[in-house]
N, C-alpha and C positions, 0 to 999 in steps of 0.2 A: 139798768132800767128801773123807774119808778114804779112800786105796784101799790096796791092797798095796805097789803100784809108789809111789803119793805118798809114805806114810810111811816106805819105803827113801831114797830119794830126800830128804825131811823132814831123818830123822835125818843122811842123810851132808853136806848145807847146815850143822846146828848142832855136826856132830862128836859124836854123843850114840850110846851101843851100846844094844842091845837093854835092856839090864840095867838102863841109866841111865834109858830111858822106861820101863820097867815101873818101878822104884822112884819116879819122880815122879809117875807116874800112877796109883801104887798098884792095880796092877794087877800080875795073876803074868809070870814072864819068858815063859813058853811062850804065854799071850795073845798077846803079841806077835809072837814067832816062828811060828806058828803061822799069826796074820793075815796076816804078810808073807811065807811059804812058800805063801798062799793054799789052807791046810789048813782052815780055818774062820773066820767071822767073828766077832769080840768081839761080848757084849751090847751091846744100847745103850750103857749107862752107862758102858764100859768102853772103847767106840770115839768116845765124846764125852771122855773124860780123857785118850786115847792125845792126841785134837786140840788139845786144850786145851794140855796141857804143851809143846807143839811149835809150836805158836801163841803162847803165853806166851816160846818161845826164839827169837820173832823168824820164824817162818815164814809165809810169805803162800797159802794153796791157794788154787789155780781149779779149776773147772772146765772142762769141754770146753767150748769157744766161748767163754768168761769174760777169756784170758790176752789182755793187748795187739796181741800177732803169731795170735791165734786160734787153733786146733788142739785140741789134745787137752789132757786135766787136766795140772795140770804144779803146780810150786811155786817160790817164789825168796824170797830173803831179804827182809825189810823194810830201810828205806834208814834 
C-alpha cells in the first residue's frame, strides 16, 4: 500500500524527485506533493500509477506486519 511516508521514502531508495514520478506516472506534480505533504489523496488511478512507476524502479512495499523484522509499512529495494 501506497502512503505518504512509503512514497517519500520510495522515491529517496530509487533517487527519483517529485517531478520525475509525476512525469512517469503521468500524473501532475502537485498530485504528488500534495499526497506526500499529506494534503489530499490521489484518485484511484492516479495512486495506482504513482505505485506502479516505483514498483516498476525496483521498490518492494509492505505493509504493517508484512516486512521480515514485522512492524510497521515500510519499503526496501528488490535485490
Amino acid at each position: 500500500m501506497l502512503t505518504p511516508d512509503t512514497c517519500r521514502a520510495a522515491r529517496a531508495l530509487v533517487s527519483m524527485s517529485q517531478s520525475e514520478l509525476a512525469t512517469k506516472a503521468k500524473v501532475s506534480e502537485s498530485t504528488v506533493r500534495n499526497f506526500e505533504a499529506e494534503r489530499n489523496a490521489p484518485v484511484p488511478n492516479n495512486l495506482s500509477a504513482l505505485l506502479k512507476v516505483l514498483e516498476d524502479a525496483g521498490v518492494i512495499f509492505f505493509g504493517a506486519g508484512e516486512a521480515p523484522s514485522g512492524g510497521g509499512p515500510g519499503v526496501r529495494l528488490r535485490k
